[in-house]
C-alpha positions in Angstrom: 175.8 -28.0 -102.4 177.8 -24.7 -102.4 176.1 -21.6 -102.7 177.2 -18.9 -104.8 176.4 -15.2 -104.3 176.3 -14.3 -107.5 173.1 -13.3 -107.3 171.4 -14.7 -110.2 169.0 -16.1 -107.8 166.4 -13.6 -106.2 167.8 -12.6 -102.3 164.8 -14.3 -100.5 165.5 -18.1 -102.5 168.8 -17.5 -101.7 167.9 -17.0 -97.7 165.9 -20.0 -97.9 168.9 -22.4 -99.4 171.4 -20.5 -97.0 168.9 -21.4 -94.1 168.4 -25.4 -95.2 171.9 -25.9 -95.9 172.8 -24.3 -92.4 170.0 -24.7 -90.2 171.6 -27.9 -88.2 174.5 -25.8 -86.9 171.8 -23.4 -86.2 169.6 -25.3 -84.3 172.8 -26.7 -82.5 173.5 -22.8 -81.4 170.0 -22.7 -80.4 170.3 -25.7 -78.2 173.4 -25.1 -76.3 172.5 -21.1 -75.7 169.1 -21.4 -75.0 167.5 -24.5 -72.6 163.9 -23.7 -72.6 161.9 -24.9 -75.8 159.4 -21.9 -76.1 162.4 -19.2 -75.3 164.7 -21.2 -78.0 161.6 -21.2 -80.5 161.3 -17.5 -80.1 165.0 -16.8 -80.6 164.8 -19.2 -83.9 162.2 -16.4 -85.3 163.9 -13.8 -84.1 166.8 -14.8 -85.9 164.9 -15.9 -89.2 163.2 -12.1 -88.8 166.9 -10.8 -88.8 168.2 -12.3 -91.5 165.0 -11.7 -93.4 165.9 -8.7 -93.1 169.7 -8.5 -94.3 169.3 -10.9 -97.1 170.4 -8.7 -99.8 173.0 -7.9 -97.9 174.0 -11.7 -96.8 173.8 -12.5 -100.7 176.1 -10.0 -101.3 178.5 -10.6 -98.5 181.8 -12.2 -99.5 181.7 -15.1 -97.4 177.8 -15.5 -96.7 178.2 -18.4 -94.2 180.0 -15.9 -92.0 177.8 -13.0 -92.6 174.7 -15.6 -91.4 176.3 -16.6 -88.6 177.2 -13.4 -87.9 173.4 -12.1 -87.6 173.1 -15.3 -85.2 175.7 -14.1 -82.8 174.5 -11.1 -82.8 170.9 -12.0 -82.3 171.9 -14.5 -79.7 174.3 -12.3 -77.6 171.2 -10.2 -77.3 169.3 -12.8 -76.1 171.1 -13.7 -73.5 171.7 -10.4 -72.6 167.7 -9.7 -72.2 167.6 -13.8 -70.2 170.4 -12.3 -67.8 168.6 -8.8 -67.5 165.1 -10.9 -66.4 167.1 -13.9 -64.8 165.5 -16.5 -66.0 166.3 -19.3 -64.3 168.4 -22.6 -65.7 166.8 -25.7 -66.1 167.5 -28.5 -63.9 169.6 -31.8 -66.0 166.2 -33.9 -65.7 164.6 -30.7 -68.4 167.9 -30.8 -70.4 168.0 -34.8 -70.4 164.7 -34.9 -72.1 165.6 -32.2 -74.5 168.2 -34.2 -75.6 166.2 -37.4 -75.8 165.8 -36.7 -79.5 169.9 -36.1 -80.0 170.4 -38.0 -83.2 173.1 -40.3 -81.3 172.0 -44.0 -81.1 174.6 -44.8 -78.8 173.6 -44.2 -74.6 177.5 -43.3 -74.0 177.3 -40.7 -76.4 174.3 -39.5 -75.7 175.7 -39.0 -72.5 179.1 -37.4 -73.9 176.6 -34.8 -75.9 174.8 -33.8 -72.6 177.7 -33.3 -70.8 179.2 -31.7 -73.9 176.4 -29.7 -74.3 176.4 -28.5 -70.2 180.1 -27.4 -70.4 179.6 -25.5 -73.3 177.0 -23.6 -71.6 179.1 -22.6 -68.7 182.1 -21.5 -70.5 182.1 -17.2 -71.0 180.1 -15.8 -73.6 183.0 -14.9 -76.1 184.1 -18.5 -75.4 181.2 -20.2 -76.0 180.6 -18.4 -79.1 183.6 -19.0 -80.6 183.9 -22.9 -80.3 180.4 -23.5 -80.9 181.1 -21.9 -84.2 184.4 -23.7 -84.5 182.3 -27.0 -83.7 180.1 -26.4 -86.9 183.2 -26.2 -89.2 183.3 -22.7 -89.2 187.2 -22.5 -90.0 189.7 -19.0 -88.2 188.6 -16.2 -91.2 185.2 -17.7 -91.0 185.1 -17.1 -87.3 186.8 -13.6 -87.6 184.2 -12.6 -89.8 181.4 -13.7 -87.5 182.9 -12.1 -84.2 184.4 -9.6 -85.9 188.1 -10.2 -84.5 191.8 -11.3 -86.3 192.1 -14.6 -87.4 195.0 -14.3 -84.3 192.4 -12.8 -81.9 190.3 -16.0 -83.2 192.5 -18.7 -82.4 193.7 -17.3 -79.2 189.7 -17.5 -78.1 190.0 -20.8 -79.7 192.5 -22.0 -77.1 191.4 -20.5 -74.2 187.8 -22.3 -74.9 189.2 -25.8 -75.6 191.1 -24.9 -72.1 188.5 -23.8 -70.2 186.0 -27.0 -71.9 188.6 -29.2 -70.9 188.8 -27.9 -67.1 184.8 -27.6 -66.7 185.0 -31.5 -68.0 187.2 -32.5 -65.5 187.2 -30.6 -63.0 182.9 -29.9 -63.3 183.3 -26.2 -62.6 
């Protein structure tokens, strides 16, 4: 189901369908930029407040997907940026194993691919990170550009250098 922005539906319904159609690629942001369950819950109302907040605006956007995902970057970069400024301390891979004990794979292997996964996309730079987790959740180059706010050329250079940098943390466990 596609939304349209034509807004014959009332900003706050339109939010809400927005948010349900979207809100596994946001709890997948959640997850890989924030470890701790109580910090990542806070961040998820933070970012509920915020688009709350813009969702005239998102309805009228031309490419709402982007515009929401834009409010969760934004919301997310500041985050971090508040985490860094009071250090908070990273949690050790017994914590992050049992957060992803519910990971809907059925398979141990993957499992085991998606924590890994899930560790290398955490130490990858912050404009890198961003960009291929959104790239991760379909999010195609304009979509991206409109999120980050960069040229669809500026987008897949990003692109590259994460994939390069995901493939060297992999390997090499950086």
């Amino acid at each position: 189901m596609t939304l349209s922005n034509s807004g014959l539906v009332p900003p706050e319904q339109f939010l809400l369908q927005l948010w349900q159609q979207n809100q596994g690629a946001i709890s997948r942001t959640l997850m890989a930029c924030e470890a701790d369950p109580a910090a990542r819950q806070d961040l998820k109302q933070d970012i509920y407040l915020a688009l709350h907040q813009s969702a005239e605006r998102i309805q009228a956007a031309e490419i709402p997907r982007a515009y929401l995902f834009r409010i969760v970057h934004n919301v997310t970069v500041d985050h971090i940026a508040k985490a860094k400024r009071q250090q908070w301390q990273v949690l050790d891979e017994d914590i992050q194993h049992l957060l992803l004990q519910d990971c809907p794979s059925k398979e141990v292997g993957e499992q085991q691919q998606s924590q890994q996964l899930l560790q290398a996309v955490r130490k990858l730079s912050p404009a890198n990170r961003q960009a291929i987790l959104l790239a991760m959740e379909d999010l195609d180059a304009l979509e991206i550009a409109e999120v980050l706010q960069l040229s669809q050329g500026a987008v897949r250079v990003r692109l590259n250098r994460a994939k390069t940098e995901l493939m060297e943390i992999m390997h090499h466990g950086r």
